[in-house]
FIGUMAR-199072 format. One record per residue (C-alpha): x, y, z; residue in three letters. Coordinates in steps of 0.5 Angstrom, whole numbers, padded with zeros to 4 digits, always signed. Example, Ala and Ser with C-alpha at 12.3 -4.5 7.8 and 13.67 -1.06 7.14 Angstrom:
BEGIN
+0025-0009+0016ALA +0027-0002+0014SER 
***
This chain:
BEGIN
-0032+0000-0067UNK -0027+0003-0063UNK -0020+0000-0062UNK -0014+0002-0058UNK -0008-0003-0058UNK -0002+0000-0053UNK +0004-0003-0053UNK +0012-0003-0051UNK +0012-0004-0043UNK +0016-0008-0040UNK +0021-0008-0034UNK +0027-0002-0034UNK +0032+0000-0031UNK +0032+0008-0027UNK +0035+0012-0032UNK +0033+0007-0038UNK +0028+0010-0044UNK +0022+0006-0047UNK +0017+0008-0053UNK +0010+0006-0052UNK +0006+0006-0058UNK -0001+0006-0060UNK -0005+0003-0065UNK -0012+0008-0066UNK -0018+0006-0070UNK -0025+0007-0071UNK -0026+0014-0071UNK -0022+0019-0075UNK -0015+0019-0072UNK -0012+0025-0076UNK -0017+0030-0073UNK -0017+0027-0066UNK -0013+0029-0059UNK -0010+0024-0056UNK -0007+0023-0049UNK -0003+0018-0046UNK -0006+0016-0039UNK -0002+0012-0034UNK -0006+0008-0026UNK -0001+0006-0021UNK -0002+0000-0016UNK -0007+0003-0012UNK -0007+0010-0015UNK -0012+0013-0019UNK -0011+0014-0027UNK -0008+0021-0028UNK -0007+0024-0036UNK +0001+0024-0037UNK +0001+0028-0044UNK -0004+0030-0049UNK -0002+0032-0056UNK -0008+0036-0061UNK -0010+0035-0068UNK -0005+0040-0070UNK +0001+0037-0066UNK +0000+0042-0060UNK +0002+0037-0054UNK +0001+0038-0046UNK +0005+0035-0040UNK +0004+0033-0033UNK +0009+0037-0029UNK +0012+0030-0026UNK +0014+0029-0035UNK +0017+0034-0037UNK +0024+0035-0040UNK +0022+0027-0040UNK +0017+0024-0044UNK +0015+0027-0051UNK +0008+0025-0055UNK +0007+0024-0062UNK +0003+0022-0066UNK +0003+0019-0074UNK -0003+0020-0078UNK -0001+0016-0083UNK +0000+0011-0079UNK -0006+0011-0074UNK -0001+0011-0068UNK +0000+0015-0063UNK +0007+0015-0059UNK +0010+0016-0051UNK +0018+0016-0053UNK +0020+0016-0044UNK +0027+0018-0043UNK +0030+0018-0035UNK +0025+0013-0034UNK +0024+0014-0025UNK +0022+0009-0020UNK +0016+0013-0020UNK +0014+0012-0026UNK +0011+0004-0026UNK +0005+0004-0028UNK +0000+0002-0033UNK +0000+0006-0039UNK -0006+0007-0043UNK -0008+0011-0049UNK -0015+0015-0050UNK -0019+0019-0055UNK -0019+0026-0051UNK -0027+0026-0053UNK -0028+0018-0052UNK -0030+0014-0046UNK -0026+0008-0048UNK -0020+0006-0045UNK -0015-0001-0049UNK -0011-0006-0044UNK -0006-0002-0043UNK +0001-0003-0043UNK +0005-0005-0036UNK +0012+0001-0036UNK +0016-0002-0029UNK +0022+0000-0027UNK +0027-0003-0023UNK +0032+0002-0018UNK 
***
């Protein structure tokens, strides 16, 4: 059964940093791309930042130079480090399997300007 567990939200100033993590399980994660999604109030879900099996990572323009993905096989855990962290950013955050229709509670990211 797969399993996703995002954690590390929470309420942040603008120019403040969190780091999201998530806890995969159910399929073989060291061979598996991931991604990092987030949904807006009112907006529809957009993929932030995919990372590869072999650590080849990918990110929404709007990210860049901000955020960096990574992932720990050992550990099942993907990550989000969020650095200068914007208004814009708030939202709910999400990881997925990149070939898997299964989407976790996510994790709520709001930040205050």
């Amino acid at each position: 059964q797969v399993q996703l567990a995002e954690s590390g939200g929470g309420l942040v100033q603008a120019g403040g940093s969190l780091r999201l993590s998530c806890l995969a399980s159910g399929r073989a994660f060291n061979i598996s791309a991931m991604g990092w999604y987030r949904q807006a109030p009112g907006m529809q879900r957009e993929v932030v930042a995919r990372i590869s099996r072999y650590g080849t990572t990918i990110y929404v323009d709007s990210v860049k130079g901000r955020f960096t993905i990574s992932r720990d096989n050992a550990k099942n855990t993907v990550y989000l480090q969020m650095n200068s962290l914007k208004p814009a950013d708030t939202a709910v955050y999400y990881c997925k399997y990149l070939d898997y229709d299964y989407w976790g509670q996510g994790t709520q990211v709001t930040v205050s300007s």
